[in-house]
C-alpha positions in Angstrom: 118.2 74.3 104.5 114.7 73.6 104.9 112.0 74.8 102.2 110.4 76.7 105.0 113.9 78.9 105.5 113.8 79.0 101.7 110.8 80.7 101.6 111.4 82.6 104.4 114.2 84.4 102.8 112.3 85.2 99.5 109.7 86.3 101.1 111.9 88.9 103.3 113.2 90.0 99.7 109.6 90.2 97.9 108.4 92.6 101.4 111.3 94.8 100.7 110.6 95.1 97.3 107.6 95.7 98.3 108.3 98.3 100.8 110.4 100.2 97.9 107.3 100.2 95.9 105.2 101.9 98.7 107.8 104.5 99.3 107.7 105.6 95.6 104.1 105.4 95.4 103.7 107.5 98.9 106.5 110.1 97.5 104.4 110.5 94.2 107.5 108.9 92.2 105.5 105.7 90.6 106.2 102.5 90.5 108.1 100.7 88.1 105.9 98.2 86.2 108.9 96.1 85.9 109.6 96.3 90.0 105.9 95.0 90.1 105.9 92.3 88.3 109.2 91.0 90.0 107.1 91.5 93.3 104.4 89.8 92.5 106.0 86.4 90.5 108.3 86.0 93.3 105.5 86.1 95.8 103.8 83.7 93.6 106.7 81.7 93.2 107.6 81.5 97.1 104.0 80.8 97.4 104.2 77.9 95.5 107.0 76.4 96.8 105.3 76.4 100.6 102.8 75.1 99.2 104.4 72.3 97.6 106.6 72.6 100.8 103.8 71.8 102.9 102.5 69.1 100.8 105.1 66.8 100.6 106.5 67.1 104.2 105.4 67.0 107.8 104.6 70.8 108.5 103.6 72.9 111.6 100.6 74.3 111.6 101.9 78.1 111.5 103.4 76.9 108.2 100.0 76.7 106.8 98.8 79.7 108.0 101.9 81.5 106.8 100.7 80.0 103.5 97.1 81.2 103.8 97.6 84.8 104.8 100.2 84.9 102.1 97.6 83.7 99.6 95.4 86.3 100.8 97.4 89.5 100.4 98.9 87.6 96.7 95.0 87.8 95.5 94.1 91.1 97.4 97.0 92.4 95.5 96.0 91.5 92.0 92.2 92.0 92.4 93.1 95.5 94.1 96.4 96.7 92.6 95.4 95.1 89.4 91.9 95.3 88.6 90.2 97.7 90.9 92.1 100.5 91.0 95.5 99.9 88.4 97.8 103.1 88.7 96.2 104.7 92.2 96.4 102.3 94.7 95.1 103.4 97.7 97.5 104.5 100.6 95.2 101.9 102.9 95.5 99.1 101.1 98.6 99.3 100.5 99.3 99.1 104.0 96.9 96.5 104.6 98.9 94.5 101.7 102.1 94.7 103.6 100.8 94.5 106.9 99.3 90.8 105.3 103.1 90.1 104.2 104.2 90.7 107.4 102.1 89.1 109.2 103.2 85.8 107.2 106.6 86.5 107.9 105.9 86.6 111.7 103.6 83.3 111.5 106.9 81.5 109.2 109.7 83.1 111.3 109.4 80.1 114.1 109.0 77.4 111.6 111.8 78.3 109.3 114.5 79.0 112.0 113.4 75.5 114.4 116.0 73.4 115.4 118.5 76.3 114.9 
């Protein structure tokens, strides 16, 4: 298994995690602090192993991108979710924050399964 499937694959849990949390915030039920703090450490987490990933090892460019966008909707998500507005997210960016996470999927998708 390469670090890049690795992440791949806790990414793909952190997004639906993610995806529960916008289906309870849309239907008014709340989000559990406790489900968003899991989301957000293992982002960080899988963030930092990419990064480390991509440090010590010969990497395709997408893999670095991946790791950009990534970084971007990890910091959107704790200036906006966190600071700006904590407890009424809005609707758009939450969807810009998942469509950020999916978009780094997408870029890590031909990297992680190469060669397979």
């Amino acid at each position: 298994m390469t670090v890049a499937l690795i992440v791949f694959v806790l990414m793909s849990a952190v997004s639906l995690g993610g995806a529960l949390l916008a289906l309870l915030i849309t239907f008014g039920m709340g989000a559990p602090r406790l489900l968003r703090l899991i989301h957000g450490f293992a982002a960080a987490g899988a963030l930092a192993l990419l990064a480390v990933g991509n440090s010590v090892q010969e990497t395709p460019s997408l893999a670095w991108w991946a790791l950009g966008v990534w970084t971007a909707g990890l910091l959107g998500g704790l200036l906006f979710f966190r600071v700006l507005f904590p407890g009424r997210a809005p609707r758009m960016l939450i969807a810009a924050h998942g469509v950020l996470g999916l978009t780094g999927l997408a870029l890590l998708y031909p990297v992680a399964f190469a060669g397979t």
